[in-house]
C-alpha positions in Angstrom: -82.0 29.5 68.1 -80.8 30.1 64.7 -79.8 27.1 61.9 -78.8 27.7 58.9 -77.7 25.9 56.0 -73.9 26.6 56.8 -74.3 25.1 60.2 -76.2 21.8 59.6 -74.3 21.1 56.5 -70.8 21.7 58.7 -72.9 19.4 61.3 -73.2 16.5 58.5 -70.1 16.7 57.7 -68.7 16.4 60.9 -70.4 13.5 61.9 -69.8 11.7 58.4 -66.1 12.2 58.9 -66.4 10.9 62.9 -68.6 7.8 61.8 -65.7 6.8 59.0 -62.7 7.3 61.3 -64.5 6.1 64.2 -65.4 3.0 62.5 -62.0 2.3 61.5 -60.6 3.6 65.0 -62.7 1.0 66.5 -62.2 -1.9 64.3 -61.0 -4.0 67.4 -63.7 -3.1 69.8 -66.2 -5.4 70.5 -69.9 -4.8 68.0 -71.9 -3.1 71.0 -68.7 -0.7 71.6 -68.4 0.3 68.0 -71.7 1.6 67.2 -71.1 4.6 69.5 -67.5 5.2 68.2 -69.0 6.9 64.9 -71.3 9.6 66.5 -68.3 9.9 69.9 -65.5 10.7 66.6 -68.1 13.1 64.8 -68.8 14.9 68.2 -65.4 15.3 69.3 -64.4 16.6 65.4 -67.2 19.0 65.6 -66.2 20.9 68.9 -62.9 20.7 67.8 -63.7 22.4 64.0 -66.5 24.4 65.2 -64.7 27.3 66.9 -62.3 28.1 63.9 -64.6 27.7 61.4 -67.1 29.8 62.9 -64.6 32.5 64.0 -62.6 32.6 60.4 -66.5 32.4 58.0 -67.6 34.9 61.1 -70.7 33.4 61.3 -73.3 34.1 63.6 -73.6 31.3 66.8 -76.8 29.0 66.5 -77.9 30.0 69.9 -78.6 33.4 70.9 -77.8 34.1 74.4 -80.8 36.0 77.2 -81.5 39.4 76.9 -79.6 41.3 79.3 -82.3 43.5 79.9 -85.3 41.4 80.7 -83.5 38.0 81.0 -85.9 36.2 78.9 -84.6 33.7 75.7 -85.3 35.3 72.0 -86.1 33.8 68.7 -83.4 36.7 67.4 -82.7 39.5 67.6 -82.5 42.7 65.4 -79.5 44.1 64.4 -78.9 47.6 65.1 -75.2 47.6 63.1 -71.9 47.0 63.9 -68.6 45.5 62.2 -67.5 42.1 63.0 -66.5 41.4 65.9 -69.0 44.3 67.7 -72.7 44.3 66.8 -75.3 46.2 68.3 -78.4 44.3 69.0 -81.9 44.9 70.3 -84.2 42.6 71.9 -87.8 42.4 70.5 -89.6 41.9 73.6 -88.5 44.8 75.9 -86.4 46.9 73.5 -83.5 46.9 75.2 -80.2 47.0 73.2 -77.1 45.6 74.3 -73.6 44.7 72.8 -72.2 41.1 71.7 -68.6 40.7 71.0 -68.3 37.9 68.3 -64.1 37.7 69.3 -64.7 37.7 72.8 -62.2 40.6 73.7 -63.9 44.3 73.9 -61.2 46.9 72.5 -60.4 50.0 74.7 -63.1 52.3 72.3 -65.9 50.5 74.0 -68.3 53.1 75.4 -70.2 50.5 78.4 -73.1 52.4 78.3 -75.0 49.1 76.8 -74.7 46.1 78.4 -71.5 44.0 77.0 -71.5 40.4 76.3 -68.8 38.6 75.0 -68.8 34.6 73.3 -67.0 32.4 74.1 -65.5 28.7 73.2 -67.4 26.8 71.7 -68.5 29.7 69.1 -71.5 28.0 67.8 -73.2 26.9 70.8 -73.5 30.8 71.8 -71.7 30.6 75.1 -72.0 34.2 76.6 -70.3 36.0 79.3 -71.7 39.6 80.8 -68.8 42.1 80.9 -68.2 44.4 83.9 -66.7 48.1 82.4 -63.1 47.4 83.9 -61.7 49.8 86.6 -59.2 52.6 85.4 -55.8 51.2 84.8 -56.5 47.7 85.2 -56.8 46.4 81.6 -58.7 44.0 80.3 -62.5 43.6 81.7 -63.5 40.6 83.9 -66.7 38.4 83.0 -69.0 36.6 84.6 -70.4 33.6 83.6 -74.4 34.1 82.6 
């Protein structure tokens, strides 16, 4: 898991905006029902905000998704290069590498020889999908859910 600055300062944010609006949203709800409006609005304008601003800043998500290699959860992992939206990583513990795309939609140049993850909504909560190569002349590649 990875926080930085960016991503607790958007979090603040977020959840000072929700409390306002939710306060005033809730202005006719009863006191017990109007302490939870606040944190409800900032959760709900966080997952709402999260996946452009992560995708336009292309920033890296918080959570880093299993190795594909030896299944096991990382602290990180290093970066073998890449552009946005493909980077090559490496996993630390077994040193297996293995390809994340940030956009979630592998181009046709992709070689498959690495295994192929792609994110997915919400960006910042690191939701991965394992890519199968596709079969010739069907398009697009089909994922499964890890």
């Amino acid at each position: 898991m990875r926080l930085g600055l960016i991503d607790l300062l958007f979090w603040v944010a977020c959840f000072a905006a929700g409390m306002v609006l939710g306060q005033a949203a809730a202005s006719d709800l009863p006191t017990q029902l109007r302490s939870f409006a606040g944190p409800v609005a900032g959760v709900c304008i966080y997952l709402v905000l999260v996946y452009p601003l992560y995708r336009g800043l292309r920033l890296i998500p918080i959570i880093f998704p299993r190795c594909p290699c030896c299944r096991s959860f990382q602290r990180g992992f290093d970066i073998l290069g890449g552009l946005w939206p493909r980077i090559s990583y490496r996993c630390p513990s077994c040193n297996g590498e293995f390809v994340i795309w940030h956009n979630g939609r592998p181009d046709n140049e992709e070689t498959w020889e690495k295994p192929v993850l792609a994110l997915k909504w919400p960006y910042a909560l690191g939701t991965y999908w394992r890519l199968q190569k596709p079969e010739p002349g069907i398009g697009a590649p089909r994922g499964r859910r890890r």
